[in-house]
Structures are given as structure tokens and as C-alpha cells.
C-alpha positions as CSV (number, residue, x, y, z in Angstrom):
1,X,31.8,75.4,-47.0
2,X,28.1,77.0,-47.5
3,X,29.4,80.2,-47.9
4,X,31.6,78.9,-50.5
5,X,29.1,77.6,-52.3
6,X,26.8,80.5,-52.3
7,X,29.6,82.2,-53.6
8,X,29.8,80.2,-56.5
9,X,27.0,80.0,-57.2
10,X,26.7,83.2,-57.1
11,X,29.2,83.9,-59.5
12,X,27.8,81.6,-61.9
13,X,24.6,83.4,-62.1
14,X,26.5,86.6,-62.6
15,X,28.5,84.8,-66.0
16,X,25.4,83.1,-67.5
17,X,23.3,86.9,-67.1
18,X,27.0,88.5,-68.4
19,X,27.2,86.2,-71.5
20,X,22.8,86.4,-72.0
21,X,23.1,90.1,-72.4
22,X,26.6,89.8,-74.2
23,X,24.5,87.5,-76.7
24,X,21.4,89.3,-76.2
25,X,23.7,92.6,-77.7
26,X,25.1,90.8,-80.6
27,X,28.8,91.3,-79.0
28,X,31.2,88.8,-80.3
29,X,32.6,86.2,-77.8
30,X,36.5,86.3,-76.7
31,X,38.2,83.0,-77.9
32,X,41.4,82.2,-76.8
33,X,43.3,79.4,-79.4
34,X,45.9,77.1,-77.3
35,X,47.9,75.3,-80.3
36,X,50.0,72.1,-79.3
37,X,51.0,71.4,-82.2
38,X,49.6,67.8,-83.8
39,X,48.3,66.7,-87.9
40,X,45.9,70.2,-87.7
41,X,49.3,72.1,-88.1
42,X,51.5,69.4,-90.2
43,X,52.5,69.4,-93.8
44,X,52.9,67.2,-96.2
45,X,55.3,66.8,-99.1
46,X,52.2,67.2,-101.6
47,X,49.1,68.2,-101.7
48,X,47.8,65.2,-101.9
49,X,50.1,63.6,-98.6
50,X,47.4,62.5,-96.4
51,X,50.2,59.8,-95.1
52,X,54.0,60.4,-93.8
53,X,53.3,63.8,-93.4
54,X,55.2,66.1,-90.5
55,X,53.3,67.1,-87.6
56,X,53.5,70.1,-85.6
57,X,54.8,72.6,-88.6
58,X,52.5,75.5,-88.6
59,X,52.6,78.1,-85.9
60,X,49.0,79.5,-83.7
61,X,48.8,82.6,-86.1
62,X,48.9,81.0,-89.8
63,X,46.3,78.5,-88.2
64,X,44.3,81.5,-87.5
65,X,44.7,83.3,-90.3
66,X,44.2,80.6,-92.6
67,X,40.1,81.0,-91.2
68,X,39.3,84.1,-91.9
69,X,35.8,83.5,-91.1
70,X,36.7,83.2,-87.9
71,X,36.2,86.8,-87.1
72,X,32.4,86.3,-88.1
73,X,32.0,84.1,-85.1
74,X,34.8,85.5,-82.5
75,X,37.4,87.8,-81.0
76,X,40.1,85.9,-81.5
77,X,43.4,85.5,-79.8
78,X,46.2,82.5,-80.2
79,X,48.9,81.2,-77.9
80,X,52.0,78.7,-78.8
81,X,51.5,76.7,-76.0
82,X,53.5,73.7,-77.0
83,X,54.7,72.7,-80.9
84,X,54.5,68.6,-80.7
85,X,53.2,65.3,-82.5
86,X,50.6,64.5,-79.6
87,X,52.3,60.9,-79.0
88,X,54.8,62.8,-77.4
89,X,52.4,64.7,-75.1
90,X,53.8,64.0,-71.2
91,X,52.2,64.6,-68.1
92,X,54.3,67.5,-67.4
93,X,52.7,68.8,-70.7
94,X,48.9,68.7,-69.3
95,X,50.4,70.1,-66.3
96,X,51.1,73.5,-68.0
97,X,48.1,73.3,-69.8
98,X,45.6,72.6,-67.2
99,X,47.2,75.8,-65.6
100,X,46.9,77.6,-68.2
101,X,43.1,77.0,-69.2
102,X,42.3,78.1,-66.0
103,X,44.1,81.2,-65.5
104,X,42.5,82.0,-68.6
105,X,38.9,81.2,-67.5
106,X,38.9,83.6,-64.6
107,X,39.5,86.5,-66.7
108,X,36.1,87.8,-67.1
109,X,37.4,88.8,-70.7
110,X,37.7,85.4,-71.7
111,X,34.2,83.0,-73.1
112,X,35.9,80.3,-74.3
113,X,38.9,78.4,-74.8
114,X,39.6,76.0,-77.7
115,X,42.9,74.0,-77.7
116,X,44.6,72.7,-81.1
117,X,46.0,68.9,-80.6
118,X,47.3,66.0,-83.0
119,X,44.7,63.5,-82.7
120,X,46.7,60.4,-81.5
121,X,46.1,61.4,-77.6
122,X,43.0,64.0,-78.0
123,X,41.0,62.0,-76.2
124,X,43.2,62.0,-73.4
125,X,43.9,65.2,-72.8
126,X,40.8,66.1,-73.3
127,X,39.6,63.8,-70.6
128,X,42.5,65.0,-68.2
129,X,41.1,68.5,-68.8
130,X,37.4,66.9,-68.4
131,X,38.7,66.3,-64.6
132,X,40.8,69.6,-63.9
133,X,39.3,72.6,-65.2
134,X,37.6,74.9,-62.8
135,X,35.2,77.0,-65.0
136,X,31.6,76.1,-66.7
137,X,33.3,78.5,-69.7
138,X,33.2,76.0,-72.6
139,X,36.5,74.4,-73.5
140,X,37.0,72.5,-76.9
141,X,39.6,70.2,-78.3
142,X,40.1,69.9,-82.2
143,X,42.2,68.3,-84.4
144,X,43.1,67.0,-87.9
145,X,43.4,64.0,-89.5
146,X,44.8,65.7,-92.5
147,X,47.6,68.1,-92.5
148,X,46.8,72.0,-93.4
149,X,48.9,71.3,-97.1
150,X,46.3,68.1,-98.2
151,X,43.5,68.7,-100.8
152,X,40.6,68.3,-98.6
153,X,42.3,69.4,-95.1
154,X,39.7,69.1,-92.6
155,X,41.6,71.7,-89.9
156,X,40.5,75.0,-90.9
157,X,36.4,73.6,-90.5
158,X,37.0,72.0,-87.6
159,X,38.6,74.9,-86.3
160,X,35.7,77.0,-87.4
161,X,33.7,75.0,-85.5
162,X,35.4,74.2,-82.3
163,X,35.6,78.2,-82.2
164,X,32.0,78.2,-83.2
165,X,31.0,76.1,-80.0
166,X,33.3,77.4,-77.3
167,X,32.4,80.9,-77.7
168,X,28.5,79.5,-77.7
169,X,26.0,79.5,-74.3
170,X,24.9,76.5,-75.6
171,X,28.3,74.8,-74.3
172,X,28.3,76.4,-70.9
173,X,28.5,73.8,-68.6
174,X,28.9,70.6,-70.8
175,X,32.6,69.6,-69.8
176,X,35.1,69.3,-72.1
177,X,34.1,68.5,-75.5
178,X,35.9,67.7,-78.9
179,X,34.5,68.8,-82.0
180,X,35.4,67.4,-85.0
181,X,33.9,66.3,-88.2
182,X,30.8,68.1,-87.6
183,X,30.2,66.2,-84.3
184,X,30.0,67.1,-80.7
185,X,31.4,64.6,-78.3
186,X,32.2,64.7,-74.1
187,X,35.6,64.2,-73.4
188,X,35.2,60.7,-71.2
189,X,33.2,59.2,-73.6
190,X,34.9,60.0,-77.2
191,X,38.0,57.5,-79.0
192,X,40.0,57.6,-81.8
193,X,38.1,54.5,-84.0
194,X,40.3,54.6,-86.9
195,X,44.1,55.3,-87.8
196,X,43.3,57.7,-90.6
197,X,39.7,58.7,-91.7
198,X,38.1,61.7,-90.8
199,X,35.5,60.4,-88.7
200,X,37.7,58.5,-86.4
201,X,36.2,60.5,-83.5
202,X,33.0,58.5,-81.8
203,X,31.2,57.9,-79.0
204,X,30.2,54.7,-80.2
205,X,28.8,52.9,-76.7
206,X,26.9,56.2,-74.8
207,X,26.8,58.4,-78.3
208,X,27.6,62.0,-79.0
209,X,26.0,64.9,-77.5
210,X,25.6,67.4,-80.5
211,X,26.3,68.2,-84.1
212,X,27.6,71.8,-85.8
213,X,24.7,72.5,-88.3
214,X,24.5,76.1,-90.1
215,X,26.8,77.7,-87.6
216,X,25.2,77.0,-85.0
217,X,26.0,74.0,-81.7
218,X,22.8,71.7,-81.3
219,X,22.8,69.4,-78.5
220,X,21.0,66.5,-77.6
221,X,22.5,64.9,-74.8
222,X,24.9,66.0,-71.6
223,X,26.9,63.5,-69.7
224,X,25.9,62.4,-66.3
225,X,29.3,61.9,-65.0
226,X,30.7,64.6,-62.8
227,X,33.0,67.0,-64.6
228,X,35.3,70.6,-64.3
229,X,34.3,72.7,-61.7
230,X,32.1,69.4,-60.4
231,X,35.4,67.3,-59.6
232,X,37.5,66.9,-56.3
233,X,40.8,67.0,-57.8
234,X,43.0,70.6,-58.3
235,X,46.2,70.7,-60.1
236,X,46.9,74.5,-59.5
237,X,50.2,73.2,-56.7
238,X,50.9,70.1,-58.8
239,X,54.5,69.8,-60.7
240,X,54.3,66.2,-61.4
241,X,51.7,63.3,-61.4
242,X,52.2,59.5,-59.9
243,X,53.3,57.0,-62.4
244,X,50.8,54.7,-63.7
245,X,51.2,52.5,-66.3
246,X,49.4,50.2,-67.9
247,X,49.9,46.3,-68.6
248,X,48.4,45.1,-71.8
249,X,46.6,40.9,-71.9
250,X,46.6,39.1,-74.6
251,X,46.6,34.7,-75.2
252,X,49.6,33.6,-73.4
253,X,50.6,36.8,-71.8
254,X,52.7,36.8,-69.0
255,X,53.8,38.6,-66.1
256,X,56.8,40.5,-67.2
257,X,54.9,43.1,-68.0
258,X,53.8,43.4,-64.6
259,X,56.6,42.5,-63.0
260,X,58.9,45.3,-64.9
261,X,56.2,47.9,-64.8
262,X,56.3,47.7,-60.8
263,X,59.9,47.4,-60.5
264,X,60.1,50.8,-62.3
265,X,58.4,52.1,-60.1
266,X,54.9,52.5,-60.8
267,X,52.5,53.3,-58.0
268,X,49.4,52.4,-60.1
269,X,48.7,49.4,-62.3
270,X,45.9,49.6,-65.4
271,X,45.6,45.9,-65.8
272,X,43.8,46.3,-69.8
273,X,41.9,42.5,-69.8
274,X,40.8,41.0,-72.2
275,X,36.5,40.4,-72.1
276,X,35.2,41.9,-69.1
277,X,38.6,42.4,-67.9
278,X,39.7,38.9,-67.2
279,X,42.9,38.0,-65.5
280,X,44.9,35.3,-67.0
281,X,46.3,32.8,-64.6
282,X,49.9,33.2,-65.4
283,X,49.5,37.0,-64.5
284,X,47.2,36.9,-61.3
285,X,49.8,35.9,-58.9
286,X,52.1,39.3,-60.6
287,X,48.9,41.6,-59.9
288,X,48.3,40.3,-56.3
289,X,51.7,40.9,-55.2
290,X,52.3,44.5,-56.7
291,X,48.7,45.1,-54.8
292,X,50.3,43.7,-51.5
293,X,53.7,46.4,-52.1
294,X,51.3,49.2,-52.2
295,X,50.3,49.5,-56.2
296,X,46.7,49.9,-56.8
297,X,45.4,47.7,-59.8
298,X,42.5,48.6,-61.8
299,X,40.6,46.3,-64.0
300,X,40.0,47.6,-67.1
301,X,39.1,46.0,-70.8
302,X,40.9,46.1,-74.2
303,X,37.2,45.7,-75.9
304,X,36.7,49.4,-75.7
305,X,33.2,49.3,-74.8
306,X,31.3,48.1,-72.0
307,X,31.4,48.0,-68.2
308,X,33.8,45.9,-66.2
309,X,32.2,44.4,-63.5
310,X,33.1,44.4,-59.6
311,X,33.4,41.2,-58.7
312,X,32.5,39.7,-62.3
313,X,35.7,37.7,-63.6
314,X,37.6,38.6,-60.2
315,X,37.2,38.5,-56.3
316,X,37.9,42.4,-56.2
317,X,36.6,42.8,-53.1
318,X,39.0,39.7,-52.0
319,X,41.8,40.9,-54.2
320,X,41.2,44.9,-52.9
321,X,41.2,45.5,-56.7
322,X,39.6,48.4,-58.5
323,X,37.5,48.2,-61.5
324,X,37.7,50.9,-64.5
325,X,33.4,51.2,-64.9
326,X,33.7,52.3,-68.7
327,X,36.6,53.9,-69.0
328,X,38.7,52.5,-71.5
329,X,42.6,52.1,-70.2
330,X,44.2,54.7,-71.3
331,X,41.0,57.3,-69.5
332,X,41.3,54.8,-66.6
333,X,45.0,56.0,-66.2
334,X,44.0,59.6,-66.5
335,X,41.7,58.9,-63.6
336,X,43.5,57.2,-61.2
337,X,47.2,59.3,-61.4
338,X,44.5,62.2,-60.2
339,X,42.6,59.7,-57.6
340,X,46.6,59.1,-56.5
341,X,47.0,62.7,-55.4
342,X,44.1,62.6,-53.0
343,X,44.2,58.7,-51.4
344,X,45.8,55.4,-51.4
345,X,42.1,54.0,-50.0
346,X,40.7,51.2,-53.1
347,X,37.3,51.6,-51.6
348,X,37.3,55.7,-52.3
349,X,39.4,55.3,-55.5
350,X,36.3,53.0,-56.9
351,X,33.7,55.8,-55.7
352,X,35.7,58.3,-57.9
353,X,35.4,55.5,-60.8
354,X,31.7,55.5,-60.3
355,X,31.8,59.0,-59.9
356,X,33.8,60.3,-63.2
């Protein structure tokens, strides 16, 4: 294990000197351009369809060559990963990804890898990536919230930009990140706020970590969570991920949620409370039995910001419950399908919420 760590160390010394003198030389970074599809490459009937548009139209190459200041900034390169509306993203779809980030991180040829996405499940992607990819080589997720045919399509800047970062030394190091709007946020931390403005992108509760100013990343912040090469979990032998689901709480909810959700299998329960992740009396006696089959539950909140106590508005340690720390419940199913291909154990499942 020391040996291995010395060797990766290692190796990260050698990168950071590589891409110094690279920088130091004035040599352009290698970018590689992952399109999936999403609003950044939709059209619209008009130019002035902001609404009803059709996602996923444009292919990698028109996106790239509808920046032509791109090559001020970057070597460029583009791959047709998938062509979706990000709604329909799957597991199976960050799967491929995941893989494919990371065979193209180990080429020494590569600085940087920024992935076009429709910005309905951006921020879970991003965090899935957040937790999987093994290299400190910058990787950023960008999106649209206009389609490339609107008047004031916000794609080709925050294409610019996201190329900007990931081929920067600045980013080395800082997770994930999705750059939009001008803004530089960590993939655990960022949410979609609003259904259609451009600056639906925030960190509102921990804040962002940087902005894109006159070409150029500025950072303020990095997250303290544990992240990319940082993380125990590996997808490189995974084909498929454990089903988790989540069961939503609002007044009068009851437990046919739960109750379906487990009979279909699901080996992991988000339970998304309402306040501090309460559990409504009509669903706690659904909860404790799918715990005593074998499902883990995690306590999360439909608030969107703030912790979820241990032990707050439940027994968890009674009820061998998990709690979601942060993470909204959408992240906190990210994290636990991943915490499900290393242990069934609650007690190290809550470490790896603490942890991530």
C-alpha cells in the first residue's frame, strides 16, 4: 500500500511539473469534448423558442465549430458519446461515461475533459463523476438552458468557458466542477434552482468556488469533502449499479410508495422527508420493515438545504437508519448505489455520508 502511494504521488508530481512547463511554454492544453446530448445541442422552432424546443439535435462537431474561439484557449477534440434529453440519462449511461473519462485521463496527451449535458440531471452526473473518476486532470460539466437556435443562446459561452477551465492548472485537483453562467461550482454541492433561467445553477447553502472573468478561472474556495482519485469506490469492472430509489413525503403521504418501491426490488430506500427529514407516522412502520428485509434507508430532506441530523427527528441508531448529511435526495442516491458495491454495513455506509 506505501509503495502504492509513493507511486502516486509520484506521478502526480510528474503531471503538475509536465502541465507548469507546458504552461510555462505557452503550449496549448489538449481538451477532449464528451457531448450527451441535452438543451446545449437542441433547437427550437424560432429563434426566439426558449420553450418546447427539441433537445439533443446538434452533433459534437457543429457544437465545436460553432466556438471558433475555442482554438485560442485549446487543442480541441470531440466525441458523440451519447445523443439524449438528460431525463433520460440511466445508470448504464454513467457507466460508459465514467469509463470513458478515465481512459481518457491516463493518456498523458490528454489535460482536460469537459462533458456537454442537458441540464435536468447535470448535477447528478456530475456528482456520480465527482465519486468515480481517478485523475486530479480537471473535468467539467456544461450545459444550456437555451437551445443553440435562440437569440441569446448561452451554449457556445459556456462552452468557451468550461473548455477555458478544464484545460486550466488552476482546476487541477478541484473535483468535478460545472461551469455555467460565468460561475464555478463543485459537483456535490451545485442544483438546478430554476426550471428555465440562466442562472438556475447554485450552490446556494456552501456557495460556489470560482467565477470565469477575462478568460481566465478564479477560485475562492475548494470543497472539503473527499473526491476523484480521493474516493474508495471503482467502476472500471462494474456493468450495472444496485437499485435505489427514492420515496417522496408530503401531508398525508402514505406507504405505498414504500411498499411498491421495495416490492420492485429496490435494495436501497432514499426516504426524501419533509423538515429535517421527518418520518410521518403512516410511513414509519413501511421504512422499518423494508430495513428488517435487508433495504438500507437513508434519511434525507425535500428542503434542499441543510443537514439531516442522526438521531434528530428519528431513533437511527434504534431504527439502523442512515442519514443523507447534506446531500439532497437525488446526490444521496448517487452515493449510496456506490456505498452498495462495497458493504451492506449502515454504520460504514454513514462514514462514507460523512465522508463525501
Amino acid at each position: 500500500m506505501f509503495l502504492k502511494f509513493i507511486r502516486t504521488c509520484f506521478a502526480l508530481f510528474l503531471f503538475t511539473l509536465c502541465a507548469a512547463a507546458a504552461h510555462a511554454a505557452g503550449r496549448l492544453p489538449n481538451v477532449v469534448i464528451l457531448a450527451t446530448g441535452g438543451t446545449i445541442a437542441g433547437t427550437g422552432a424560432t429563434s426566439t423558442t426558449t420553450v418546447g424546443y427539441t433537445a439533443a439535435k446538434v452533433g459534437v462537431d457543429d457544437l465545436i465549430k460553432a466556438v471558433p474561439e475555442l482554438k485560442q484557449v485549446a487543442h480541441v477534440t470531440g466525441e458523440q458519446v451519447f445523443q439524449i434529453a438528460s431525463e433520460n440519462m440511466s445508470n448504464e449511461h454513467w457507466l460508459t461515461l465514467a469509463k470513458r473519462v478515465n481512459t481518457l485521463l491516463a493518456r498523458p496527451d490528454v489535460d482536460g475533459v469537459v462533458i456537454t449535458h442537458g441540464t435536468d440531471t447535470i448535477e447528478e452526473t456530475a456528482y456520480f463523476l465527482d465519486l468515480v473518476v481517478k485523475s486530479r486532470k480537471p473535468v467539467v460539466v456544461v450545459g444550456a438552458m437555451r437551445p443553440s437556435t435562440a437569440i441569446s443562446a448561452d451554449g457556445p459561452i459556456n462552452l468557451y468557458n468550461a473548455v477555458l477551465v478544464a484545460g486550466s492548472q488552476e482546476a487541477v485537483g478541484k473535483g468535478v466542477l460545472v461551469v455555467m453562467n460565468d460561475q464555478i461550482n463543485a459537483a456535490r454541492d451545485v442544483s438546478k434552482t430554476n426550471t428555465t433561467t440562466t442562472d438556475t445553477f447554485k450552490a446556494t447553502e456552501l456557495g460556489l468556488l470560482g467565477y470565469v472573468v477575462g478568460n481566465q478561472p478564479h477560485f475562492y474556495r475548494a470543497s472539503t469533502r473527499k473526491h476523484t482519485v480521493d474516493t474508495e469506490f471503482d467502476v472500471s469492472n462494474l456493468t450495472s449499479l444496485p437499485q435505489v430509489d427514492i420515496a417522496y413525503t408530503y401531508a398525508n403521504v402514505g406507504p405505498t410508495a414504500v411498499n411498491a418501491l421495495v416490492a420492485a426490488g429496490a435494495k436501497g430506500l432514499i426516504h426524501a422527508g419533509v423538515g429535517d427529514g421527518s418520518l410521518p407516522i403512516k410511513v414509519r412502520p413501511a421504512l422499518s420493515a423494508a430495513r428488517e428485509k435487508g433495504v438500507i434507508i437513508v434519511r434525507a430532506s425535500r428542503v434542499g438545504q441543510g443537514i439531516v441530523a442522526r438521531n434528530g427527528e428519528a431513533n437511527d441508531d434504534q431504527l439502523d437508519f442512515v442519514v443523507a448529511d447534506t446531500l439532497n435526495p437525488q446526490k444521496a442516491r448517487i452515493l449510496l448505489m456506490l456505498a452498495l458495491t462495497k458493504t451492506n454495513d449502515t454504520k460504514e455506509i454513514q462514514r462514507m455520508f460523512y465522508t463525501y
